[in-house]
KOLGUDO-875450 format. One record per residue: residue in one letter; x, y, z of N, C-alpha, C, O in turn. Coordinates in pm, whole numbers, plus 32768, in hexadecimal, padded with zeros to 4 digits. Layout:
BEGIN
aXYZXYZXYZXYZ;...
***
This chain:
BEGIN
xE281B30FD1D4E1F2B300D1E1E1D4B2C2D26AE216B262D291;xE174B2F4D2B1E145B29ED320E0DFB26FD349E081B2BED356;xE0CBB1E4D36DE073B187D356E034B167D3D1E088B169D42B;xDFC5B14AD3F9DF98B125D480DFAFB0BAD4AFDF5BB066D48F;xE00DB08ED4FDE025B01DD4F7DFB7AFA4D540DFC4AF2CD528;xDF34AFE9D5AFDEE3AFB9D5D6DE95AF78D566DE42AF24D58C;xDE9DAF8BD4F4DE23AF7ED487DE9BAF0DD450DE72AE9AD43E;xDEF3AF1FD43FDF48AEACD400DF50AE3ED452DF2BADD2D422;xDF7AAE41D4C8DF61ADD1D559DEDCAD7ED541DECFAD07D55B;xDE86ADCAD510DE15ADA2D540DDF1AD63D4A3DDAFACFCD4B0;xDE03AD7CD437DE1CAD40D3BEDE9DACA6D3DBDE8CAC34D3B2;xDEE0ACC2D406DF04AC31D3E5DEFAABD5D460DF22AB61D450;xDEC9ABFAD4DCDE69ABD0D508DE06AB5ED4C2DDFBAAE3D4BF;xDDD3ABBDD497DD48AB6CD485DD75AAFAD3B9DD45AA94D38A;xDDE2AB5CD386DDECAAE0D308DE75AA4ED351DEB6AA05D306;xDE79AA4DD3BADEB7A9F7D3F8DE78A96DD3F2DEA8A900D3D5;xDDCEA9A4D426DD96A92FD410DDA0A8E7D3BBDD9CA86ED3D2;xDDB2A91ED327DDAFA8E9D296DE1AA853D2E5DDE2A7E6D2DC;xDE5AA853D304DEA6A7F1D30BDEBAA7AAD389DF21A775D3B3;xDE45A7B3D3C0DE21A78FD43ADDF4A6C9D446DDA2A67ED411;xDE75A6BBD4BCDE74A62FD49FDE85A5E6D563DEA1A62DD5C3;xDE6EA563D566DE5DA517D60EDE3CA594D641DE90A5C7D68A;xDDE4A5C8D62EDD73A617D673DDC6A6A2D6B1DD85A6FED6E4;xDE33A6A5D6AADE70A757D6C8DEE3A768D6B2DF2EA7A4D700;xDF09A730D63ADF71A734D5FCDF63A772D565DF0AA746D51D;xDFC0A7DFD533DFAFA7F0D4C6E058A7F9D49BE0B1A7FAD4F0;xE06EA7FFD411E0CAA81DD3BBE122A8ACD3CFE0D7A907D3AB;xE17AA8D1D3ECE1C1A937D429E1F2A983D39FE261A9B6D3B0;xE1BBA998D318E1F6A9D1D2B4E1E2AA67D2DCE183AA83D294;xE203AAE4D329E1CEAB5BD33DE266AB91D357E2C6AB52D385;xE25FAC05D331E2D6AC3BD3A5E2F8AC64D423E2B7ACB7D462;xE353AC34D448E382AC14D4BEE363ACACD528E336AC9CD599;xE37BAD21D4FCE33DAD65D540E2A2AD7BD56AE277ADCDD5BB;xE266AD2CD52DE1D6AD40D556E1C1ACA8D59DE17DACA7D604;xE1F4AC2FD570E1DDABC2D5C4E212AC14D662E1CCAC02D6C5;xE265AC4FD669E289AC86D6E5E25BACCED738E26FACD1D7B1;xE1F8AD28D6D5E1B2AD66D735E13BAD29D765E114AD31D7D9;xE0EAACD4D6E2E08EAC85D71FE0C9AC06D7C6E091ABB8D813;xE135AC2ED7B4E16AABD1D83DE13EAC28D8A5E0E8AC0BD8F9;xE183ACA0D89AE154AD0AD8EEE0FDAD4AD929E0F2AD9DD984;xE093ACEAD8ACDFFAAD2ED8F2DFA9ACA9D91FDF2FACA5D92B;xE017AC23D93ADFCEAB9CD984DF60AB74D8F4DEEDAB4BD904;xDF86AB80D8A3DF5AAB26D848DF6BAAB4D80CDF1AAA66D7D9;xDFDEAAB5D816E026AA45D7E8E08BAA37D83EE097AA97D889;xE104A9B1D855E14FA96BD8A0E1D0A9ABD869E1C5A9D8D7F7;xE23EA9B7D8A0E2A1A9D6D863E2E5A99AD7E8E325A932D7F6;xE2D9A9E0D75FE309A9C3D6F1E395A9CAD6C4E3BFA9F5D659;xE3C7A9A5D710E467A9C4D70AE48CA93CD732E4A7A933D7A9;xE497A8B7D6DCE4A7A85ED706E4A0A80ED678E450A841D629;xE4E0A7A2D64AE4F1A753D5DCE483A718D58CE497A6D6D526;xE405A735D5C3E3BCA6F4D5A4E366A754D538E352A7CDD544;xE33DA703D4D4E31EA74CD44FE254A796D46EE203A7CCD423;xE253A775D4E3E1B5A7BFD4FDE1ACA7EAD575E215A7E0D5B5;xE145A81DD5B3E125A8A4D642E0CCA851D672E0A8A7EAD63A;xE097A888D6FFE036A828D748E012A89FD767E055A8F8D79B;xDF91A89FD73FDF39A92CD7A5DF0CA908D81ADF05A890D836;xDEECA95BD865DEF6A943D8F1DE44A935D8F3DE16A938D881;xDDE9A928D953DD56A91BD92FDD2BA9D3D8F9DCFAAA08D894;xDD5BA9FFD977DD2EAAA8D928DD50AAC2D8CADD0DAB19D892;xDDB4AA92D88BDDF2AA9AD7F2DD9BAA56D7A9DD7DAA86D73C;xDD74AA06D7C4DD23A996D758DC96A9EFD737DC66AA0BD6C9;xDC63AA15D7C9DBC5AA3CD7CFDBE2AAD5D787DB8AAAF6D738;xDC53AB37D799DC41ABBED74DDC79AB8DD6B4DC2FABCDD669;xDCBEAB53D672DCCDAAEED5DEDC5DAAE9D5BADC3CAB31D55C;xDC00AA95D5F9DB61AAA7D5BBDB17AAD1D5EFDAB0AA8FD5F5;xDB19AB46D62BDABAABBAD619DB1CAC15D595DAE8AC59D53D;xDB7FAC06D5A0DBD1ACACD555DBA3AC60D485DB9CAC9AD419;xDB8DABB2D4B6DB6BABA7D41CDAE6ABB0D417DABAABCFD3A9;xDA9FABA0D465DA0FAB91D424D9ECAC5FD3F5D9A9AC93D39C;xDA3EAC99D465DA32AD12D435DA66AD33D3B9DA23AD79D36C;xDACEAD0DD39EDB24AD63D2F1DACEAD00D28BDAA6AD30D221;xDAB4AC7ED2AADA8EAC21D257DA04AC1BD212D9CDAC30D1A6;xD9E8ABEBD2A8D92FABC1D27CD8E4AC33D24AD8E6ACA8D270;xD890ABE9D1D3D82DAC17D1ACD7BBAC39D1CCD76EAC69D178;
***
């Protein structure tokens, strides 16, 4: 089956925030191929490192909430 992966990027993207913590830090529970690509597209800091959460970068932070208020808000 094949999946878009822009629409998935952009989905955990934005449920990242859910666990959004010291202001651009979230919880790294995703798989590792998509934390990777979100690296790839300067969203986030490199996730390949011991630490149990991601640091989005500011463009990462600002497309996170736009990509939630889009799937999300009411």
């Amino acid at each position: 089956m094949s999946y878009n992966q822009d629409k998935i990027d952009e989905t955990v993207l934005a449920t990242l925030l859910l666990t959004l913590h010291d202001e651009n830090r979230a919880w790294k529970g995703y798989d590792f191929e998509v934390l990777d690509r979100l690296y790839e597209k300067g969203y986030i800091f490199n996730p390949k490192n011991r630490s149990k959460s991601v640091v989005f970068t500011q463009e990462g932070l600002a497309k996170a909430k736009d990509a939630f208020d889009k799937l999300f808000k009411e």
